[in-house]
Each structure stands twice: as C-alpha cells, then as structure tokens.
C-alpha positions in Angstrom: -9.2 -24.0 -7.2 -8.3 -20.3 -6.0 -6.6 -18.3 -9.1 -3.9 -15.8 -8.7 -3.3 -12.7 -11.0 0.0 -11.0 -9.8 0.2 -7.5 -11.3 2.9 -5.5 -11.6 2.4 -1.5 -12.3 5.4 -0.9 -14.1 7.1 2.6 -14.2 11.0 3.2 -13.6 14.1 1.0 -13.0 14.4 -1.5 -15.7 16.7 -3.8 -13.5 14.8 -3.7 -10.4 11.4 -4.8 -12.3 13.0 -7.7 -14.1 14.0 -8.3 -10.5 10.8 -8.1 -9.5 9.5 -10.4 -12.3 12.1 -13.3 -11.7 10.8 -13.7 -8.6 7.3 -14.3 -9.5 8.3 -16.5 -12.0 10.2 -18.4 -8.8 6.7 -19.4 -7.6 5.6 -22.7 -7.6 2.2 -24.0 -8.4 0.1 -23.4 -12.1 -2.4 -21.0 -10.2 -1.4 -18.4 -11.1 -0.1 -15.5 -13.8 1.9 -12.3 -14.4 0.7 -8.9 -15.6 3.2 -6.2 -16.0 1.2 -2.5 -17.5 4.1 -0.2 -18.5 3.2 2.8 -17.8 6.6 4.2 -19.5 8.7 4.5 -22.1 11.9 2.7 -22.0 12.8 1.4 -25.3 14.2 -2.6 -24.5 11.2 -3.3 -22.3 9.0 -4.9 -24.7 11.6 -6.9 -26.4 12.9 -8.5 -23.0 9.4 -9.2 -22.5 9.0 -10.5 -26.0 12.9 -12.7 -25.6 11.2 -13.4 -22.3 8.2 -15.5 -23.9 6.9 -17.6 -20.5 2.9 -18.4 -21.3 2.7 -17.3 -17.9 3.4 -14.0 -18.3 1.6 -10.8 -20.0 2.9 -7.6 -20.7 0.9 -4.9 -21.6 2.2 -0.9 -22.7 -0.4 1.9 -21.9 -0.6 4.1 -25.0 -0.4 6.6 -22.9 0.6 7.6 -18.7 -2.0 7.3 -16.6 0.1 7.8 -13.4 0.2 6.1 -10.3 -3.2 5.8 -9.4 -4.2 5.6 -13.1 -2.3 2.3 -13.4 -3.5 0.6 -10.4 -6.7 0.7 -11.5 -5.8 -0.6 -14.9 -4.3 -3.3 -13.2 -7.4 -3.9 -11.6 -9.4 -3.5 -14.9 -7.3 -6.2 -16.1 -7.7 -9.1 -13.3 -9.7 -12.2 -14.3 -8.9 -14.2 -11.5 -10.3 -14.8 -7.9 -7.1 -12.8 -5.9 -5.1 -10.1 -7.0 -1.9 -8.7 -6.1 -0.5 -5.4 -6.7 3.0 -5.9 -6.3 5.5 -3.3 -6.1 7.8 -3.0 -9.3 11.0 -3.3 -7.5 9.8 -5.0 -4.7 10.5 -9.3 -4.6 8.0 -12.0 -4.0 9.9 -14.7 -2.1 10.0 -18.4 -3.2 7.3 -19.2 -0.7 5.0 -16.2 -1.4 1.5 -18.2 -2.7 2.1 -21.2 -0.5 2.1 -18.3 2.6 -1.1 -17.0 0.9 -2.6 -20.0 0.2 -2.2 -21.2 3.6 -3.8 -18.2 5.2 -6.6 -18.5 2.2 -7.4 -21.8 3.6 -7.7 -21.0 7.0 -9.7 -18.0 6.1 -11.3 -17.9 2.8 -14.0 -15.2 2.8 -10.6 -12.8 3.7 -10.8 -9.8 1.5 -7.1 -8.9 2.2 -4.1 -11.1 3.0 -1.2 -9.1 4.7 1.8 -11.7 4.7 5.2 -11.4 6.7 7.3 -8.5 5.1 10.8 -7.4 4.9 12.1 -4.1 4.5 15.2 -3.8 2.1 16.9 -1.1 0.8 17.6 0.4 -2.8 20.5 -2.2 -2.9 18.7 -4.8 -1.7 20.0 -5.1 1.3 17.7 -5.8 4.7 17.1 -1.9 6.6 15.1 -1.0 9.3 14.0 2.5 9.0 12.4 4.3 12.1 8.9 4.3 10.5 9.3 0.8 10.0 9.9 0.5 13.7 7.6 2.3 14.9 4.9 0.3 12.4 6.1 -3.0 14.0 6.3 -2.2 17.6 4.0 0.6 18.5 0.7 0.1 15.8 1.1 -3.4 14.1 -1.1 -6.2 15.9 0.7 -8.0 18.8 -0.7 -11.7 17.5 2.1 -14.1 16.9 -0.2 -16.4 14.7 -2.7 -16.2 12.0 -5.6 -14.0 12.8 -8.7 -12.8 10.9 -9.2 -8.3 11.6 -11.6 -6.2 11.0 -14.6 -3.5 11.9 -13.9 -0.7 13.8 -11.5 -2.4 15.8 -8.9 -2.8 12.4 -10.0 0.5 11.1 -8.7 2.7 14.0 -5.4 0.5 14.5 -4.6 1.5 10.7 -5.7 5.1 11.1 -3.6 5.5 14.6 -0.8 4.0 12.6 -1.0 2.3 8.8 0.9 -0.8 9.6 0.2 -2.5 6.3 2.4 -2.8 3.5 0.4 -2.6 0.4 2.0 -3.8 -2.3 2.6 -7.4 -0.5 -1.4 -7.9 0.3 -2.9 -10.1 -1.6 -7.4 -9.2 -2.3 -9.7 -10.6 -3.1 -10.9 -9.4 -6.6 -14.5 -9.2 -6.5 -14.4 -7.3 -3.3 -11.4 -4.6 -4.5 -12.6 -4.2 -8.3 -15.5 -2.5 -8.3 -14.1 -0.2 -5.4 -11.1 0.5 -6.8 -8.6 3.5 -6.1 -9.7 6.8 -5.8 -8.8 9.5 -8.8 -8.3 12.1 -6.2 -5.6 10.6 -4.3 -2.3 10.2 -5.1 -0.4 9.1 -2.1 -2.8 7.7 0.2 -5.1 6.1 -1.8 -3.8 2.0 -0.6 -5.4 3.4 3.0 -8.5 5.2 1.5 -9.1 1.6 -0.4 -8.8 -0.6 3.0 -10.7 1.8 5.0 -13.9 1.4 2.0 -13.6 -2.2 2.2 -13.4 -2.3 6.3 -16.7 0.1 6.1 -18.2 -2.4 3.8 -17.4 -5.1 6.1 -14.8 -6.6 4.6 -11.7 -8.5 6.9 -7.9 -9.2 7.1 -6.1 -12.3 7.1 -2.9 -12.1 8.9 -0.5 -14.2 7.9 3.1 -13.4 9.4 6.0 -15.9 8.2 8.0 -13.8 5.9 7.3 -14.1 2.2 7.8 -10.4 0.7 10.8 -7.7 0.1 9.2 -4.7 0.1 11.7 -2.2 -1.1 12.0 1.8 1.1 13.7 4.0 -1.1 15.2 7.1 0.0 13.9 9.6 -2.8 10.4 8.1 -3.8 7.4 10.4 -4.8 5.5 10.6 -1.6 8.9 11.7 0.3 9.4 14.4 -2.8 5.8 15.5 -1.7 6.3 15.2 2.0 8.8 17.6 1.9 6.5 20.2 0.1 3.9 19.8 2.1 1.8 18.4 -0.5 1.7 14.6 1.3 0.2 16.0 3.9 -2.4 18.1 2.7 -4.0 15.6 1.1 -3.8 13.1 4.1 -5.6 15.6 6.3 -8.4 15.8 3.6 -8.7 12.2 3.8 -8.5 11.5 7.9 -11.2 14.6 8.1 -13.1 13.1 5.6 -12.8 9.4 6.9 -13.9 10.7 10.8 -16.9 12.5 9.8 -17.6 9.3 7.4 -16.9 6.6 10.1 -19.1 9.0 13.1 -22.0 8.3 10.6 -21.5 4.9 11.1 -20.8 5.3 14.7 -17.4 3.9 15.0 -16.4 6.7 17.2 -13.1 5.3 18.3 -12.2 4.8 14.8 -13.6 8.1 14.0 -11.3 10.3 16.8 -8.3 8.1 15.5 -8.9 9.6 12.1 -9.6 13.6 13.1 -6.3 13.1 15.6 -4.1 11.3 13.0 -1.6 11.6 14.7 1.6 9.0 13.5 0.8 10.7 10.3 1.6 14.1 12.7 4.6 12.9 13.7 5.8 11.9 10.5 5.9 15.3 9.6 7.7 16.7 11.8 10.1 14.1 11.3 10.6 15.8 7.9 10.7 18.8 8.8 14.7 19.3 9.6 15.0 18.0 5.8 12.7 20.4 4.3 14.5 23.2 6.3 18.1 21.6 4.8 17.0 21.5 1.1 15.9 25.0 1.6 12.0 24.3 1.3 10.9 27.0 3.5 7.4 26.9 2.6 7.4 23.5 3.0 8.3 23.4 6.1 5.7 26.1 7.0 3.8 23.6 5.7 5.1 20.6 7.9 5.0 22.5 10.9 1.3 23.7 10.1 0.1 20.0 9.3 1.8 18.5 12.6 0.6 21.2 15.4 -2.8 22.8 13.9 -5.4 21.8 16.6 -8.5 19.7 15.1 -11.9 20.1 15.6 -13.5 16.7 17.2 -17.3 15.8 15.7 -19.0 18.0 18.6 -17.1 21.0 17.4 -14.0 21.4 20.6 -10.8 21.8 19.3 -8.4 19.4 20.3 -4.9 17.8 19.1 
C-alpha cells in the first residue's frame, strides 16, 4: 500500500497553519501522516501541538532557522514514506485531496510528480483570480481535460515558457525528489530548478485536474518583496541561462531557447515595475526594466529577445 507523508514547512501565521493542519487531518484513509518543522519562534505552537495529541501527527521545532530552502529539505530529510508532499503552511488540502492523488497514483504509478486541480484563494480565504493566475491557466497550462502522464522535453519547455505548476499541491514521489533535493543557492525559484532535475533525469507528471487544493496568493509574500528589488529576477536569469546551456547539452533545443528567452518570467517584471516605481524603488525598477528588455544571447552566440 502507497504511504503518504504530508509535510508542512512551518514559518508565520499561527491561524492560517492550524488551518492548514485541520485540513489534513480532514483526510480520510490511515495512509498517511503529518509533519509540521517550525522553523520559528512563536511561543503557543508547541503546546497546541502538544493539546493537539493526534498519533497522526508530528511536530518538530528546528533549533535553529534554516530559511526557506533550508526547511524544505529538512522536510525532505524527514520523509519515510513512498510520496511526499510539501504543502504550503497556509494553504488547505480539501476533503478529497489523497483520494484525487490516489486515483491519478493508480492510473500512473511510476509518476514522479502529481499536480492535482487547484484553487487560488486569497489571504481571507476567499476564491481570486489574479492575472498571473490567468495567464498560467489559459496561455501555458496543458489544454487536456482528463488525466494525462507529461514529460521530456516537451513538459520541460511548457514550464520554462510559463511555470504553470503549483508547487506546494504536488504530490512526489520520495525516492525520486530526496536525494535531488532543493538547491542551497536558490531561494525563490528553487520548486522549478527541482522539476526541471527530475524532467532531465527522466522523470514524468501525472495530471490529475478535479479540484482538491487551496493554494493561498498573498499580496506581500517574500518573492514579491524581492521582485520589487530586482533581486527575484536576478536570480531567475542565472537559472534559465544556466538551464539552456544545461538542456542544449542534452539537445533539447526547443526546451533550451524556452529557457535563454524566458520570457513570461519577462513579462512578469514589467508588470512590477509601476509598483517598484510607486514605493519609490528606483533601483529596482532599473532593475525590472533591465531584466525584462536586455537582449539574450542564443547558444550560437546571436543576440536575440
């Protein structure tokens, strides 16, 4: 029997993780278990987790903060069982979350990653659809209706035209994610950098779309702090120049020019850039504006956007 460990990488709202964590423990089935790894400080969490006392669930405090990145891959240290998920602290698991996994499990079982049907909600909680979200959904996200099995070159430059995935809601496999793990150097973009390993390895995507997962857009959060600095960016453009002269190696040249064009990520920036210029973030908008109309240089050396 296929195992479940759903970890949580805890750091912020108190309210919004015990959210979080009522709605895992709102799934049916003895396949599974809770982690939460506190990677804070609030006082009352251990003793709600403590009051709390479900066999099901384990709470772990990190003597220390390892940050973002630092966490996830705690959370992967930790995982014993055959999937993993890396859930979002504020985000919900709906009531029907492992049967929509299990399902698309069955169907597909050498899957690496699961992507299930996701809703996008708000800080309140309430349903939003945000322009990037539209633009995911209708311009970059696959057109199939149904379940559907993705991957190879074909996957890797849809995500690099346009990352239509929503991370925390995927559901890996743990043997194929663990030893990969996140990388140290990233601190924004490392969900994509962890696909794109896994697609390289030969890894694939289960799709499996009826909705199962609240996955919560904030409108402060600390890759929008960053985007408006300019510091989002910089690192993406390390990473898609990295990833095209990684994926012309292996001769996925579509994939490859997806990656040295990037350009949703483009876009995105210049999206931001009214914002930067209306908090005052001059240099960051020098920034933005560098990012989004610098001409790249293709694998046989012509410049091009």
């Amino acid at each position: 029997m296929t195992r479940f460990d759903i970890m949580l990488p805890y750091y912020g709202d108190v309210a919004q993780m015990q959210d979080a964590v009522r709605s895992v423990l709102a799934q049916d089935g003895d396949d599974w278990r809770l982690t939460v790894v506190d990677d804070g400080a609030e006082p009352d969490v251990p003793g709600w987790f403590e009051a709390l006392a479900d066999p099901r669930v384990r709470y772990f405090r990190n003597p220390e903060n390892l940050g973002v990145t630092g966490n996830f891959n705690r959370c992967l240290e930790l995982a014993e069982y055959d999937r993993v998920v890396l859930m979002g602290c504020d985000d919900l698991l709906h009531s029907n979350y492992l049967r929509v996994v299990r399902a698309a499990l069955a169907e597909h079982p050498g899957a690496a990653m699961v992507q299930p049907g996701v809703v996008v909600i708000d800080g309140e909680g309430r349903p939003t659809d945000t322009l990037g979200d539209v633009v995911k959904r209708r311009l970059y996200a696959p057109k199939e209706r149904g379940s559907a099995l993705l991957g190879g070159e074909e996957l890797a430059g849809s995500l690099l035209r346009g990352n239509w995935l929503y991370f925390p809601s995927i559901c890996w496999r743990t043997d194929a994610v663990a030893p990969v793990g996140f990388r140290a150097d990233l601190g924004v973009i490392q969900d994509l950098a962890l696909v794109m390993d896994l697609l390289v390895a030969g890894e694939q995507l289960a799709l499996a779309p009826e909705l199962c997962f609240s996955y919560r857009r904030h409108a402060v959060s600390e890759s929008s702090a960053k985007a408006f600095t300019g510091d989002r960016f910089t690192e993406a453009r390390r990473f898609f120049l990295e990833t095209a002269d990684r994926l012309d190696a292996l001769g996925w040249r579509r994939a490859a020019l997806a990656a040295r064009r990037h350009r949703s990520t483009r876009l995105h920036a210049l999206t931001l850039l009214p914002g930067a210029l209306r908090s005052g973030q001059t240099a960051g908008a020098r920034s933005l504006t560098r990012f989004a109309l610098s001409p790249v240089r293709s694998s046989g050396g012509d410049r091009q956007v």
